[in-house]
BAVO-12660 format. One record per residue (C-alpha): x, y, z; residue in three letters. Coordinates in pm, whole numbers, padded with zeros to 5 digits, always signed. Layout:
residues N
XYZAla;...
END
This chain:
residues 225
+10388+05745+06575Unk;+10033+05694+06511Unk;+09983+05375+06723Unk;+09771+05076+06670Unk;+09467+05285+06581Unk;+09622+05386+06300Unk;+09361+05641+06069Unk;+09139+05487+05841Unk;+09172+05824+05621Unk;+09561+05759+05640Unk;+09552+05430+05504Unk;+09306+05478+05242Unk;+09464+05801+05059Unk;+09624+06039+05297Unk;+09977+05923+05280Unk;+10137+06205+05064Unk;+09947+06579+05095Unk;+10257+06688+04846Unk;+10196+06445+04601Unk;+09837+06555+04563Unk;+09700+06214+04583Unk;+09326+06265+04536Unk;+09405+06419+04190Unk;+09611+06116+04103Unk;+09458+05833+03855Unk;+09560+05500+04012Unk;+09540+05308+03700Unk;+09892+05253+03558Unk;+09801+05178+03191Unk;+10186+05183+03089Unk;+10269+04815+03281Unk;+10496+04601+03113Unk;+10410+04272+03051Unk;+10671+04062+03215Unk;+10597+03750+03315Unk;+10601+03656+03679Unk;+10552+03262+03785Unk;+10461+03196+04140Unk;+10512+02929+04367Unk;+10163+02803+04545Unk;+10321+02585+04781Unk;+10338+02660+05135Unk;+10638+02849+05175Unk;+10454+03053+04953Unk;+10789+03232+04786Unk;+10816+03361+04434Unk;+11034+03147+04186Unk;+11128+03425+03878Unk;+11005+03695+03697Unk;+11126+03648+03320Unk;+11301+03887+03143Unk;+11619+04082+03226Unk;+11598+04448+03318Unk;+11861+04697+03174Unk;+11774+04985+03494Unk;+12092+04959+03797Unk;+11944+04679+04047Unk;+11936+04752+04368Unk;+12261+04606+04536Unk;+12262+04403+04902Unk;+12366+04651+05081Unk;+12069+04887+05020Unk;+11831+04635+05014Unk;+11936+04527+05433Unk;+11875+04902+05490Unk;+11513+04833+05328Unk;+11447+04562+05525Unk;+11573+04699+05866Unk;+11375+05003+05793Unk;+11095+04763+05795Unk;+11185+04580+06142Unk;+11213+05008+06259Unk;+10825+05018+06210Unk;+10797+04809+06509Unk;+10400+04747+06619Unk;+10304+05116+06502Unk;+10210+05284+06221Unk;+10462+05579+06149Unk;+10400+05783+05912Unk;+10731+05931+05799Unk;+10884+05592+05780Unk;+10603+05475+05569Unk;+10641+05785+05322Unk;+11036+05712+05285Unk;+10961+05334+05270Unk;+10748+05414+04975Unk;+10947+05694+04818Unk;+11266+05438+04809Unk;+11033+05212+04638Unk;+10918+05510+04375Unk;+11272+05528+04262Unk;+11239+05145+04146Unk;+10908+05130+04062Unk;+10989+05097+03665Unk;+11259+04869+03704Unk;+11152+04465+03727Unk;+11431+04350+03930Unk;+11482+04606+04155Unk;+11083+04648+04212Unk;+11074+04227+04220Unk;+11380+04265+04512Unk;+11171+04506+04715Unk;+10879+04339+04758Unk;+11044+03990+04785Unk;+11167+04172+05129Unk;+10863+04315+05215Unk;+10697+03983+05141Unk;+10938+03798+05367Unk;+10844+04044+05692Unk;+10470+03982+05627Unk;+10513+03591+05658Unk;+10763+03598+05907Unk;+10597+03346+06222Unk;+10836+03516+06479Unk;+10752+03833+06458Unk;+10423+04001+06645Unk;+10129+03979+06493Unk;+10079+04354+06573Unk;+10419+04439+06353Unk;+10209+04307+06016Unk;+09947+04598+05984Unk;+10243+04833+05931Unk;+10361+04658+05668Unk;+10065+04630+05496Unk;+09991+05009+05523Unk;+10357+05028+05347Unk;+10239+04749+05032Unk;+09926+04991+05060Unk;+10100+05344+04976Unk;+10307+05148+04741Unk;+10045+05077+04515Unk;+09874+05407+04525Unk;+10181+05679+04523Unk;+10466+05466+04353Unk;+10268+05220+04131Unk;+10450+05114+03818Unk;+10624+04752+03860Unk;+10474+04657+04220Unk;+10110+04646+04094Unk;+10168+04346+03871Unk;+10379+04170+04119Unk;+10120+04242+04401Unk;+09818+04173+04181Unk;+10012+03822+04097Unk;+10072+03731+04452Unk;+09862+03920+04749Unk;+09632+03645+04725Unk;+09877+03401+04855Unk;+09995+03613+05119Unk;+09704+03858+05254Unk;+09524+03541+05385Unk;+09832+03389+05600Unk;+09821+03797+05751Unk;+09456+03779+05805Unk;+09499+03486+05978Unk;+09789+03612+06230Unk;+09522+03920+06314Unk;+09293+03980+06594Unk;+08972+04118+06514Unk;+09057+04443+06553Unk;+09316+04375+06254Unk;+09098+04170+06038Unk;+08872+04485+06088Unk;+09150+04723+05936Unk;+09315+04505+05686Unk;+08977+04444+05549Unk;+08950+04813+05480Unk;+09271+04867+05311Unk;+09167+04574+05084Unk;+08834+04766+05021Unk;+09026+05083+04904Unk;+09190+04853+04683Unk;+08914+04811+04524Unk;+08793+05209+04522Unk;+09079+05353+04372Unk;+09077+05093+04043Unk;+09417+04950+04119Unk;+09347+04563+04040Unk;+09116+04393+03801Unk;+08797+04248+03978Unk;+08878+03933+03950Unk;+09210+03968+04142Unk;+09075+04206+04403Unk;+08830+03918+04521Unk;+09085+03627+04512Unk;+09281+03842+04747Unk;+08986+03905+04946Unk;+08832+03532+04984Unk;+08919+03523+05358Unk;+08670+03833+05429Unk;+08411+03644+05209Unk;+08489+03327+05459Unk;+08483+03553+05742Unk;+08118+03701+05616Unk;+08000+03382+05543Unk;+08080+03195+05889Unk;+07941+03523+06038Unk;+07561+03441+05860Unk;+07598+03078+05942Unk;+07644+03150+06321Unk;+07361+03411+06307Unk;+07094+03150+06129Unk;+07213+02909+06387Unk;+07146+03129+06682Unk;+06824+03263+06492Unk;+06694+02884+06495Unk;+06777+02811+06832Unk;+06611+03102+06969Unk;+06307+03043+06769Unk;+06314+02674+06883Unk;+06316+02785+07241Unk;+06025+03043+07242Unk;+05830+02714+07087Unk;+05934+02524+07342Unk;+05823+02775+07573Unk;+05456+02832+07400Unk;+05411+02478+07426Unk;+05472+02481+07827Unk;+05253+02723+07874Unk;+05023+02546+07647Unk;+04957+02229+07869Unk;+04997+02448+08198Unk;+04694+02609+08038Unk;+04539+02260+07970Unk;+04587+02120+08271Unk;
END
């Protein structure tokens, strides 16, 4: 178990040493096109994705193993049950409904309000080797969707967390696996977070500077006088 200081080099591209994943291109040119509608209420869960899939679907059974293998991760980063969490999802990765099934369950653990805050990092170092070792089907759903969900997460983090989830989103971004456009809807929360950060720092700049004029202007009439 690697704890709650879970590697930055692990999250951003260490996951699989056998799969050679610094030789690996992380842009899946052969997507399908299906067409996935999402719900933007605030339950925030996905209505359909369109189209009928001819691959085996993933039955109920296996997909209560997936999800107790998630609840297993617990608060820590582990990762052996991260690799087989993401090698399970390989297997589906070309298949809409199965792919759609997994991370509908995956989905569900990051939004669930009962569990610790501290269990949601995990997860999102699972979504994370997802996209860059099994790819295929998950991109498009998670390029569709993260945008709803990654900001509920963010806001269920400590600082610490933010810290970290912000630089998984970041990697995102380095290894080419969403459009622009997408990437930064996902990430408006950081923006937020950057942009309350300068407010607070012009605010304390401008106090500060109206104190030390305050001051010089004692000192001025003790001078006078």
């Amino acid at each position: 178990e690697y704890g709650a200081d879970y590697c930055y080099n692990y999250c951003c591209s260490c996951y699989f040493a056998a799969a050679d994943v610094a030789n690996t291109s992380y842009s899946d040119k052969s997507q399908s096109k299906e067409v996935i509608t999402i719900k933007e209420e605030e339950e925030m869960e996905i209505v359909e994705i369109k189209e009928e899939d001819p691959t085996e679907a993933l039955d109920t059974e296996q997909l209560e193993e997936y999800s107790a293998m998630l609840n297993d991760l617990g608060n820590f980063a582990d990762i052996v049950q991260i690799n087989t969490l993401s090698m399970v999802a390989e297997d589906y990765k070309s298949s809409t409904s199965s792919s759609f099934k997994i991370y509908k369950v995956i989905r569900t653990h990051l939004l669930k309000k009962n569990s610790s805050p501290a269990h949601k990092l995990p997860l999102v170092y699972v979504v994370d080797s997802i996209l860059k070792n099994a790819k295929g089907q998950f991109v498009t759903l998670m390029e569709a969707d993260a945008k709803n969900w990654l900001p509920v997460v963010y806001g269920m983090l400590n600082s610490d967390g933010r810290a970290k989830l912000k630089r998984v989103w970041n990697t995102w971004r380095e290894f080419g696996i969403f459009g622009l456009k997408s990437w930064e809807e996902m990430g408006l929360c950081f923006r937020r977070e950057e942009e309350q950060k300068a407010e607070e720092l012009q605010s304390k700049s401008a106090d500060g500077a109206g104190s030390v004029g305050g001051f010089r202007k004692m000192v001025s009439c003790y001078c006078d006088s």
